[in-house]
C-alpha positions in Angstrom: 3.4 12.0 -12.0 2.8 9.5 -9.3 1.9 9.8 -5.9 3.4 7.7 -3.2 3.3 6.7 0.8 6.0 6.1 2.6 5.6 3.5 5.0 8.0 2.5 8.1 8.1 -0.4 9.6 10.6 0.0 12.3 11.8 3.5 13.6 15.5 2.9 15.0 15.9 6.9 15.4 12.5 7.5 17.6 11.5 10.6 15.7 9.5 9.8 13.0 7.5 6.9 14.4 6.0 4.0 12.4 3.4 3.2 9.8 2.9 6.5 7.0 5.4 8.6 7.8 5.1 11.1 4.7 3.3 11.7 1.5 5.3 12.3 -1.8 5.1 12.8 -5.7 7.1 11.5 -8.1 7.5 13.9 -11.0 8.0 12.8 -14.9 11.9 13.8 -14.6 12.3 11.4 -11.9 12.5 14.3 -9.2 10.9 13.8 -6.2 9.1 15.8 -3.3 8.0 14.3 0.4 6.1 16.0 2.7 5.9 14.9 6.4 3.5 13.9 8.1 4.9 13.1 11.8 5.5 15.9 14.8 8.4 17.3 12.7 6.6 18.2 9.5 8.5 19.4 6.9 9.4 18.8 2.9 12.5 17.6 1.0 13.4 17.7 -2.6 15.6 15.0 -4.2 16.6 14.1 -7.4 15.2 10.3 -7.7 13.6 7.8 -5.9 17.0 6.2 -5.3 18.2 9.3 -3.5 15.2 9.8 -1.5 15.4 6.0 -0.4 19.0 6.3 0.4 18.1 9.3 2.9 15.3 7.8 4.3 14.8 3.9 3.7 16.6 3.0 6.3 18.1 -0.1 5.7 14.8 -1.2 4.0 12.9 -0.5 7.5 11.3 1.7 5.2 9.4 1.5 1.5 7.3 3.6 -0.3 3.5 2.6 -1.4 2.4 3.7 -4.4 -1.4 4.8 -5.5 -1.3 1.6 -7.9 -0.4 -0.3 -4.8 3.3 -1.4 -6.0 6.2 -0.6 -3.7 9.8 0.6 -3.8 12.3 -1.5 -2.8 10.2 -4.0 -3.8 9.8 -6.5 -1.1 11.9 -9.4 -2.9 15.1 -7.0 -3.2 15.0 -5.3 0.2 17.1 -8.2 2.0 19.2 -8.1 -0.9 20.0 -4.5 -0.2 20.1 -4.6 3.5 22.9 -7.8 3.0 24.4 -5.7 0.4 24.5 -3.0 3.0 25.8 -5.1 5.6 28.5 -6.6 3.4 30.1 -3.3 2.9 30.2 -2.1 6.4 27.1 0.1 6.8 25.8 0.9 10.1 22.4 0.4 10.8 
């Protein structure tokens, strides 16, 4: 089990703000919980990291800071996925 920060850097919607947005857990099947922390608090369940960061990463405007300190997307591949995004047509 690992627990997690996430962490925006840029809040294009003007609800949840910027900086640590929620708290989370990563559970040893991969599922994971986040907890708000903003105005609008509440808690989602999803099925993997992935999921979670597809929801709420926000074209990599967002990542999510670990208690060892490492990130997700790590900072080298978040410009790959925002071109990647890009590429096919996503909106941002």
């Amino acid at each position: 089990m690992r627990t997690f920060q996430m962490v925006r850097y840029e809040d294009t919607s003007g609800v949840s703000g910027v900086g640590v947005i929620a708290e989370g857990v990563v559970f040893t099947d991969g599922t994971v919980v986040l907890r708000w922390v903003t105005a609008h608090r509440s808690t989602g369940l999803y099925d993997s990291v992935e999921s979670c960061l597809a929801v709420h990463g926000h074209f990599g405007r967002t990542r999510l800071v670990f208690e060892d300190g490492s990130e997700l997307p790590r900072p080298d591949l978040r410009a790959t996925l925002a071109e990647r995004l890009a590429a096919n047509g996503a909106r941002r």
